[in-house]
C-alpha angles and dihedrals in degrees: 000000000000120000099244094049084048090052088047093049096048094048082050084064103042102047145001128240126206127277098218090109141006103280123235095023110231119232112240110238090245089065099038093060088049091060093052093052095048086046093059085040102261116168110228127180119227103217089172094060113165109167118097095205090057086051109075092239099104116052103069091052093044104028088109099029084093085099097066101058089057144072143059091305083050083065103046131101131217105146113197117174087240103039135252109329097222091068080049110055083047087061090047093055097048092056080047090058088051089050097261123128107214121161120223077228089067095052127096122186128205146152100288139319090280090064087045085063104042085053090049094049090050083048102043102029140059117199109291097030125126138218122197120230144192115272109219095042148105117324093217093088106076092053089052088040094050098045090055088050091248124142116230120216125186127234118193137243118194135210129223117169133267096003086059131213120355133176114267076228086169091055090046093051081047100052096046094051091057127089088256094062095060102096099045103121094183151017105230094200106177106201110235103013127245115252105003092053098218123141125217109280114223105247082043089056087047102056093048104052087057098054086053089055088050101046095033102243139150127244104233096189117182103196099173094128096040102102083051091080112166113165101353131167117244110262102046108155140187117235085225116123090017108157101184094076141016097271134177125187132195139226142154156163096265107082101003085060106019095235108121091169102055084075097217129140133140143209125215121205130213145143139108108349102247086045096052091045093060097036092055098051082051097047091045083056091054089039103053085047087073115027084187095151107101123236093227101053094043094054083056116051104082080071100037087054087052087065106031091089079072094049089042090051103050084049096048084057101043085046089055095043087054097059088045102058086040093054092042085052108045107017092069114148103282089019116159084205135090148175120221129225116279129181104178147340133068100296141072125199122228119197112203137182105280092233087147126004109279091262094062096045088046093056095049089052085056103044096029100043116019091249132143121203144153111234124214100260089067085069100037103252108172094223143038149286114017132121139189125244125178131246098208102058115113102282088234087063095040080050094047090044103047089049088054095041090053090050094051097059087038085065091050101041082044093055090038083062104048081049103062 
């Protein structure tokens, strides 16, 4: 027997972990294969690049912001559940600017919008509960929800070329008026959605608010991505301010700024006005458990928030030249390829010919080319083959990416060819 399957079965006698989830968590071969390239020093391209500071976007718009985050304030505390109330009242006055009231009493700031999850399931959900999210959609979920002992249950979006992605809203409706949706707590809408990029449509936002109203459930919407608009529809809207439904919306540093380690993100409530009362006492409670908001980045934010239109607009174009170069590549007459529609946020979905399953192709990128991609299945996408490539990454990469992506596909569908 090897040692460490000894050690494990010996803790598995001495004492017992939790269940909340599957404990170790296994590495998927994929990355797996990536590790032991990089460990015989192997290059490798990241073509789903998703962090800002990597990106070369930051560092002309920052580069003199050091100063903020030092001297004798920087030192100071003066904890406060929701935070100081000078970074909030910054934040109050830039949903002002955007024609939203929101009061720096109804603002909450935290670590980062995980945390904020993490505060609105202990508030919403007792264990057992359930809270529906988006499928496709971020596979960071089920490890928040779990933690929290909440159960996570998809509902679909659906895609229907060229309008793009839209809410199954009848299979939603469906799914809360049987016995299983009895227990969902929450909608989790991320708006726009990781990683199809599509913001909630109007008569989408309409019907569920009303089934909320019906079923008594609160709006969760993460809205991290929503300043990074592409090729959105009018009457794109934050849930922000909304007064039907006790509602929380969720922002941060990390992608409207581009600054992931100032650990920095925020939650509004509203709502009707008993239900925000109350949810409010009970998330300053939870709050005030943590603190984890630090003095230094807080102090800095409202002018951190001055600046952060800078940071919004090089990304929007890089964002822009990047679709671009990805359409020109791979969308060629005859093309097998194709980019899906995408009305905001930092990726962009390619749908390519399923000459293996998406695990395979993604390996022999990998192997074959030097290229690192997510497939589909990492975000729960119900076909194949698509895969998500990101729309931030420096436009010579995404150049470089995209060539070697479509070569790669060229050899199989080659071989596919002679084969046949």
């Amino acid at each position: 027997m090897y040692i460490p399957s000894l050690i494990q079965a010996i803790l598995s006698i001495l004492m017992k972990f939790s269940d909340r989830l599957d404990w170790p968590l296994p590495s998927n071969p994929l990355s797996l294969l990536k590790a032991d390239i990089l460990r015989r020093g192997g290059a490798i391209l990241d073509f789903s690049e998703s962090n800002p500071s990597k990106a070369g976007l930051c560092a002309g718009i920052w580069s003199g912001f050091s100063g903020l985050l030092s001297g004798p304030s920087a030192l100071g505390y003066s904890p406060d559940p929701r935070g100081l109330i000078s970074a909030r009242e910054a934040l109050s006055a830039r949903f002002a600017g955007r024609g939203i009231g929101m009061s720096p009493g109804n603002i909450f700031l935290g670590a980062s919008t995980s945390e904020a999850y993490s505060w609105l399931f202990k508030l919403l959900c007792d264990p057992g509960d359930a809270v529906l999210v988006p499928k496709p959609g971020y596979p960071l979920f089920d490890y928040l929800a779990g933690l929290e002992a909440v159960r996570v249950l998809p509902y679909r979006l659906e895609y229907a070329h060229p309008s793009g992605w839209s809410v199954d809203t009848d299979g939603l409706a469906s799914f809360l008026a049987s016995p299983a949706g009895k227990r969902v707590k929450a909608i989790v809408l991320i708006n726009p959605n990781n990683p199809t990029g599509s913001y909630i449509r109007k008569a989408e936002r309409e019907t569920i608010l009303e089934l909320c109203e019906r079923c008594g459930l609160a709006i969760i919407s993460d809205e991290v991505f929503f300043d990074f608009a592409f090729e959105a529809r009018d009457g794109r809207r934050s849930f922000a301010g909304e007064n039907r439904v006790p509602c929380f919306t969720l922002d941060g540093l990390s992608k409207l700024a581009g600054l992931p380690g100032f650990k920095l993100a925020w939650t509004t409530v509203s709502g009707p006005e008993v239900e925000v009362r109350e949810a409010m006492a009970r998330l300053e409670i939870i709050a005030d458990s943590y603190l984890s908001a630090g003095t230094p980045v807080m102090l800095a934010l409202p002018s951190i928030l001055r600046e952060s239109d800078a940071f919004v607009g090089a990304t929007r174009a890089r964002m822009a030249e990047n679709m671009s170069i990805l359409r020109d590549t791979l969308e060629k007459p005859a093309s097998p390829h194709r980019v899906l529609r995408c009305e905001g946020g930092w990726t962009a979905l390619l749908q390519s010919p399923r000459l293996e399953s998406e695990e395979e192709l993604a390996r022999r990128l990998l192997a074959e080319e030097g290229v690192w991609i997510h497939p589909g299945y990492f975000f729960d996408m119900e076909r194949e083959a698509f895969f998500a490539a990101s729309l931030i990454a420096q436009p010579e990469r995404t150049e470089e990416c995209a060539r070697r992506y479509l070569s790669l596909f060229d050899r199989r569908l080659e071989d596919a060819g002679s084969v046949s």
